[in-house]
Structure formats: C-alpha cells, structure tokens
C-alpha positions in Angstrom: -27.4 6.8 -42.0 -23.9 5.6 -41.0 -23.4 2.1 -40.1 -22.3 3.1 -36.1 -19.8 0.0 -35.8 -17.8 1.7 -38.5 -17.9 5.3 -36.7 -17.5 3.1 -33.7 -14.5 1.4 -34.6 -13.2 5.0 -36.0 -13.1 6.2 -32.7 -11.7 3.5 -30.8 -8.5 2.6 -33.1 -7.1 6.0 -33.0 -4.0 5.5 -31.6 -4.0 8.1 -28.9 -7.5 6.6 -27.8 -6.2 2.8 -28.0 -3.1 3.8 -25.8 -5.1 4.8 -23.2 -7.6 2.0 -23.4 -10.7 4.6 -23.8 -13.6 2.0 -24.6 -16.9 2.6 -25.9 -19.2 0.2 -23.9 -22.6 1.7 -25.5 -22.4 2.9 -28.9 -26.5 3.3 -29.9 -28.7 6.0 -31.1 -28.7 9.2 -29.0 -27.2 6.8 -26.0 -23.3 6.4 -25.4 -21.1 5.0 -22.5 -17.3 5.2 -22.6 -14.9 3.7 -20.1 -11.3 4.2 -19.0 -9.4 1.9 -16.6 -6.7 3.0 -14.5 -3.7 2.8 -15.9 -0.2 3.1 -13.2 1.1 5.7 -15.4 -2.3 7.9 -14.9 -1.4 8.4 -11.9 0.4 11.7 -10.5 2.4 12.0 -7.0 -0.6 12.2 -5.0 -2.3 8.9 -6.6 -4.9 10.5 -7.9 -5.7 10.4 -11.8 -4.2 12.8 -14.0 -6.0 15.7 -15.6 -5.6 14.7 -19.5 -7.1 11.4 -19.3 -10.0 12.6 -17.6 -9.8 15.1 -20.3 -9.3 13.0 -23.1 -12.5 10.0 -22.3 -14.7 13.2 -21.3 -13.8 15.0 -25.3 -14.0 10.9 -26.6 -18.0 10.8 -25.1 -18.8 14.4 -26.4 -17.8 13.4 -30.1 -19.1 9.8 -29.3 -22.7 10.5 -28.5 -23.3 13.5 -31.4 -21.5 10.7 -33.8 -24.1 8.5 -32.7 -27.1 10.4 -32.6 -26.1 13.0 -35.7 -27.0 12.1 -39.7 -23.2 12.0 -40.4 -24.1 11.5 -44.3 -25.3 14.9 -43.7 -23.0 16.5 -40.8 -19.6 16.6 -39.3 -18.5 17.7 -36.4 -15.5 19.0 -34.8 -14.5 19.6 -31.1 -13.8 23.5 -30.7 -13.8 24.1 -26.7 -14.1 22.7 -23.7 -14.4 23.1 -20.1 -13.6 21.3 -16.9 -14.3 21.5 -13.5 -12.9 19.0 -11.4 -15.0 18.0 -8.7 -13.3 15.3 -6.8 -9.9 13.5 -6.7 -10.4 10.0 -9.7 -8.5 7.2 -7.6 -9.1 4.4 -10.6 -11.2 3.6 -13.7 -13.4 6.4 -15.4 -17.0 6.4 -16.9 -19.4 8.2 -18.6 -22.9 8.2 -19.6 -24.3 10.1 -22.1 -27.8 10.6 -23.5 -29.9 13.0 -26.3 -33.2 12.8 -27.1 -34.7 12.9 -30.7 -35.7 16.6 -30.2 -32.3 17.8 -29.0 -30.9 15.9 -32.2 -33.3 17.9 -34.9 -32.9 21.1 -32.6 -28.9 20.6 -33.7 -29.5 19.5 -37.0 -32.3 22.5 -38.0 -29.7 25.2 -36.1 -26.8 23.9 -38.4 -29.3 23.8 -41.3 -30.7 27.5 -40.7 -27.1 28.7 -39.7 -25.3 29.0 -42.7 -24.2 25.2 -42.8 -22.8 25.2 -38.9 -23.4 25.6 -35.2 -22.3 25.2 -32.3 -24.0 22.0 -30.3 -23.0 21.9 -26.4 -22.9 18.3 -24.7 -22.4 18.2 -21.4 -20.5 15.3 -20.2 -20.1 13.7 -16.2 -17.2 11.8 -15.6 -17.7 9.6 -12.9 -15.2 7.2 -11.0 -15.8 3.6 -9.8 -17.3 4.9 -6.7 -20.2 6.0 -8.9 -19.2 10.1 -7.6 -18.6 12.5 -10.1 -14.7 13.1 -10.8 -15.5 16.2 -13.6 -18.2 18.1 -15.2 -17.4 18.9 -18.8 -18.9 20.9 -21.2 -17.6 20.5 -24.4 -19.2 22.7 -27.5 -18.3 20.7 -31.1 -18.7 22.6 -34.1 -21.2 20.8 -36.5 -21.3 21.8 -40.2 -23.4 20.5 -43.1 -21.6 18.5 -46.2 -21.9 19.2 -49.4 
C-alpha cells in the first residue's frame, strides 16, 4: 500500500489546487474531507460562489477518497465525467465529506480486475457550504485501470 501523506501531499501541491487553497482536512482509509475557503475573487456579480471552484474541490474529493481507499500499487485512476447539479447559491467556504466502505472498495477493485484491467467506479460527492446546506451534488465517474 501507498504511504497516503505522499498521495496526500500529491494532491494538495498541484498548482491549480494550491491556488485555490483546496485542503484536504481528512485523508484516511475509505474516509476523506476536503475544504475550500472563500476566496473574493470566487465570487461572481451576484456574490454567490462561482461554478468552477465548486467544480474543482467537488472532482479534488472524488480522486481524493478512491486515492485513499484504492491499492494504488495496483490501480490508477483517472477522472472521465462528471456531473453537477447545483442546488443552492455557496455564499463562502466549501466542504465535503466523503466515505466507502471495504466492500464498495473490493467491489471496484474485482470489477477492474474481471474487466479487462478497467472500470468505471462512480463517487458521488455533496458539496456543502458553511451553513452545513448542500451547495451541489456531484457525481463524478473516474476511470480505474490495473498496472502492470
């Protein structure tokens, strides 16, 4: 297994993710929580948070709780759609919680394994604002494939 303060590090110091101060607050085995705050420049016209960062922390949490909760020695995985459905107006800093149990993780693992070395693993990821209210629901399908 991966030691997950190097993946989590990874993820973090991207430049694109550093610029927007995306944090990962929770970074454990099948459990993840990344954070956002409100930067002025998130904000459009109407003072409301702009689409791409909610975007951008919702994709960070997909990729953050399969990199977490995935053998990456074994498996890779690569965002290939995603959804959103805003559901209310974000006014200032973001969250999100994410959790998988050990069954969903082999259920991914023995799908990519019988698959030809890939599938498709869906996580479904609930932005919510400071309020505690649900900003977007994403779903976000990554593509995994086995190495080697």
């Amino acid at each position: 297994m991966v030691d997950l303060s190097i993946i989590k590090d990874m993820i973090e110091n991207v430049a694109f993710m550093k610029q927007l101060g995306v944090k990962i607050d929770v970074f454990e085995p099948r459990r993840t929580v990344c954070s956002m705050a409100a930067q002025e420049w998130f904000f459009t016209p109407m003072g409301t948070v702009a689409a791409g960062p909610i975007f951008t922390l919702a994709e960070t949490a997909g990729a953050a709780i399969l990199s977490a909760s995935l053998d990456l020695m074994r498996f890779s995985l690569v965002a290939k759609r995603l959804e959103i459905e805003f559901k209310r107006p974000g006014k200032g800093s973001l969250k999100t919680e994410l959790k998988m149990t050990e069954d969903e993780v082999k259920k991914i693992e023995a799908e990519a394994e019988a698959g030809g070395g890939k599938c498709d693993a869906p996580v479904k990821v609930e932005v919510v604002g400071e309020d505690g209210k649900t900003v977007a629901e994403v779903l976000a399908i990554y593509r995994i494939r086995k190495l080697g």
